[in-house]
C-alpha positions as CSV (number, residue, x, y, z in Angstrom):
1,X,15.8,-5.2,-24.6
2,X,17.1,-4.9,-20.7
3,X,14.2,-4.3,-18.3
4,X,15.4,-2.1,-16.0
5,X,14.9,-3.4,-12.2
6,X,12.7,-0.4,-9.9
7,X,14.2,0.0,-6.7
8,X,12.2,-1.4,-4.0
9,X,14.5,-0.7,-0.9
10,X,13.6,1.4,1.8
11,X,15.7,2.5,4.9
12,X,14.8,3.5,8.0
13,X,13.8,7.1,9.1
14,X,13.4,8.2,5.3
15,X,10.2,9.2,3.7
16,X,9.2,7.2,0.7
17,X,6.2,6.9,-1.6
18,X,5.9,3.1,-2.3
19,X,3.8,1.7,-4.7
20,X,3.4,-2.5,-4.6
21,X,1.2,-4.0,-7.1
22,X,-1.0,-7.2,-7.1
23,X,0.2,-10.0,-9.1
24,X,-0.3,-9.7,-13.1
25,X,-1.9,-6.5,-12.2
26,X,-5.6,-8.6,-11.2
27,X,-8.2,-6.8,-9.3
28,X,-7.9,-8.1,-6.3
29,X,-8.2,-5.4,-4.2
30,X,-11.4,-4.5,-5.1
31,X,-13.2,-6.2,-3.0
32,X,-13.7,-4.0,0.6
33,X,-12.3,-7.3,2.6
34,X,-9.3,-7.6,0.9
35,X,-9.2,-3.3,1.5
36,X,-9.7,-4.0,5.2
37,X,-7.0,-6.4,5.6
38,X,-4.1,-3.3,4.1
39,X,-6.1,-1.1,6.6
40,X,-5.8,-3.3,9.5
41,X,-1.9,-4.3,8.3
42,X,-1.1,-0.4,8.4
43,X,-2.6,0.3,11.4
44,X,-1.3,-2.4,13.5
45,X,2.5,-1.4,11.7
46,X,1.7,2.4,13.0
47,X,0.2,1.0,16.6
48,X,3.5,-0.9,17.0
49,X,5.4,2.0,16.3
50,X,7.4,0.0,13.2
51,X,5.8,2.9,10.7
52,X,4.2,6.2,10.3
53,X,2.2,6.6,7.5
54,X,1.7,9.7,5.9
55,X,-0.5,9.0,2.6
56,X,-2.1,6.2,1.0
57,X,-4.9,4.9,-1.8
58,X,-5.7,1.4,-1.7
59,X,-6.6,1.1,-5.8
60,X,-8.1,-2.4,-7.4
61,X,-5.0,-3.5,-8.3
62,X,-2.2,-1.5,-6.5
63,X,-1.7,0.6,-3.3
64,X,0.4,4.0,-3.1
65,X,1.4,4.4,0.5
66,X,3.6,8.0,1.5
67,X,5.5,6.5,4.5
68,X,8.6,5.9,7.2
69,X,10.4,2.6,8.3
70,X,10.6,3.3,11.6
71,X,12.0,-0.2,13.3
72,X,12.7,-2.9,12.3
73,X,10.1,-6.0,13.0
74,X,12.2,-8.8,14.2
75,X,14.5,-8.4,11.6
76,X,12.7,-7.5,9.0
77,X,11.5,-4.5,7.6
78,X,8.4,-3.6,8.5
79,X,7.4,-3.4,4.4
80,X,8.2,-6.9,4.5
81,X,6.3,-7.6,7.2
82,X,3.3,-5.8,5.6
83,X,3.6,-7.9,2.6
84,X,3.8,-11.4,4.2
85,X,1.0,-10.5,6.6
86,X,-1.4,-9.0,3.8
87,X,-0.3,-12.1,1.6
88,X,-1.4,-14.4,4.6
89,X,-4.4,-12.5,4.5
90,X,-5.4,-12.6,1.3
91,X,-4.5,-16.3,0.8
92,X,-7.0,-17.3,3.9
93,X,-9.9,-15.1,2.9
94,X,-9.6,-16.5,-0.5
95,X,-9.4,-20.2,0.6
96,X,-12.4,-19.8,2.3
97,X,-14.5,-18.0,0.1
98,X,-12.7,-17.9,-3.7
99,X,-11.1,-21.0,-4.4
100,X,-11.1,-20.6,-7.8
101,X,-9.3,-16.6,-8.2
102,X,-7.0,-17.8,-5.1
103,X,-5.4,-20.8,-7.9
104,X,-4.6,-17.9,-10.5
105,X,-2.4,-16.6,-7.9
106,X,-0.2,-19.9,-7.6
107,X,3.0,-19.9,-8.4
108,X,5.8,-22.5,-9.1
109,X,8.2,-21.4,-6.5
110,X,9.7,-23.3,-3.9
111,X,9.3,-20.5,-0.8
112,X,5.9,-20.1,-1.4
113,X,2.7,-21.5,-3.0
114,X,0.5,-18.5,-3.8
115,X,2.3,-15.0,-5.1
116,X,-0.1,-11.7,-4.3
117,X,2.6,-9.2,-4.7
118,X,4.7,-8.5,-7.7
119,X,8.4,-8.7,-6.7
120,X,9.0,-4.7,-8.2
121,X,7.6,-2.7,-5.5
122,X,8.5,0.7,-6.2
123,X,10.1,2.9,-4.0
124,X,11.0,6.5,-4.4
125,X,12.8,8.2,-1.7
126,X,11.1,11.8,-0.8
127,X,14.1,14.5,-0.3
128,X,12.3,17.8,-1.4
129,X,9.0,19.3,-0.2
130,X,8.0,19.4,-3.9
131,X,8.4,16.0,-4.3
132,X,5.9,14.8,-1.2
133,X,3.2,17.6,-2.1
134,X,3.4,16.0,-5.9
135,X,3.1,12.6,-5.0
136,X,0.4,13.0,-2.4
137,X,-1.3,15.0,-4.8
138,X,-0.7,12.1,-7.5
139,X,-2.1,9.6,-4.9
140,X,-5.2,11.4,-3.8
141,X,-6.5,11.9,-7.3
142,X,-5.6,8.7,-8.6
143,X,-9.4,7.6,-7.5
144,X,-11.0,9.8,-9.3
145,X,-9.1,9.4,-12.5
146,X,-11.6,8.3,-15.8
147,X,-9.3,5.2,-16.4
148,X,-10.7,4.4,-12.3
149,X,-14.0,6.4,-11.8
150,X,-13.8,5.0,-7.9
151,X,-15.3,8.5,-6.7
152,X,-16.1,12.2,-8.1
153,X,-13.9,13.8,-5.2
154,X,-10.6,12.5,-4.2
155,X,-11.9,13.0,-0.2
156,X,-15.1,11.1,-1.2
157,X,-13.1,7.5,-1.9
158,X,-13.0,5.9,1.5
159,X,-9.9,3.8,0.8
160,X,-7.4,6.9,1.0
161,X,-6.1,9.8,3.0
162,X,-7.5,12.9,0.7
163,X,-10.2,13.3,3.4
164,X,-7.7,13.7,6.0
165,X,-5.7,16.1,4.2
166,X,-9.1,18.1,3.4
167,X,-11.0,17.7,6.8
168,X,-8.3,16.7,9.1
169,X,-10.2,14.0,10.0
170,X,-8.5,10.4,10.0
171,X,-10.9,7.4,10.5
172,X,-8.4,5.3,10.0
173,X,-6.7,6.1,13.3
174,X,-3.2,5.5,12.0
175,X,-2.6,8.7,9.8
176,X,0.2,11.7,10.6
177,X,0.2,14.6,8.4
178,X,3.4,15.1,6.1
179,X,3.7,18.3,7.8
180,X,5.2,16.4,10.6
181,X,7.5,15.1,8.5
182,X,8.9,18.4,7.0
């Protein structure tokens, strides 16, 4: 009957595995562009020292991120930032190239015109070791899942960190192992 509310709030300095979903669960993010803009979104966050990210799988219609609010930006958190940047994002790539998907994303709300992200972000605060390894391990093989089929390998999807935790080599440029964190 009641629909319990997810918590979606974040401090700063704590570890949390977040999970934000696109609106009405659409595929949006399957597209590499729309991809490119989270990448470049996280690693100018982690370049300006607002965030470190620890994990991450950018899905078709969601993104699982393992990370730390490190400052604020302006006043904002920097997740908020993220989303109103990646929004902006979205909204102009889609203006100029999808007209038609970028109207199922309008919304009848005074603050804005277009809605990308669902309001219930998720966000789970990491406080044990087993916790992190279980998530990251939840994240990296959510890919390769048969409801997703994205890749055979978890380190063989490009749009996550499972290469970097099985190589130890990051080309996204913005990645910090959780080891650091622990």
């Amino acid at each position: 009957m009641f629909k319990s509310q997810r918590n979606s709030i974040m401090l700063l300095n704590e570890v949390y595995f977040w999970t934000a979903t696109i609106n009405d669960w659409k595929h949006l993010l399957a597209n590499d562009e729309f991809k490119n803009i989270i990448i470049n979104s996280l690693e100018e966050l982690v370049s300006r020292e607002k965030i470190i990210v620890y994990a991450f799988a950018i899905m078709p219609n969601h993104i699982h991120i393992i990370w730390k609010m490190k400052a604020l930006n302006g006043k904002e958190m920097p997740y908020a930032s993220f989303n109103k940047f990646t929004a902006h994002q979205f909204q102009k790539l889609l203006q100029q190239n999808q007209s038609d998907f970028l109207n199922q994303f309008k919304v009848d709300e005074l603050e804005r015109k277009y809605r990308f992200w669902q309001r219930d972000a998720l966000a789970i605060l990491m406080d044990s070791r087993e916790k992190v390894f279980q998530k990251i391990e939840y994240i990296h093989n959510n890919p390769v899942q048969e409801k997703w089929n994205l890749a055979k390998e978890s380190a063989d999807y490009k749009w996550s960190s499972a290469k970097f935790y099985e190589t130890e080599i990051d080309d996204f440029n913005f990645l910090t192992h959780i080891s650091e964190a622990l």
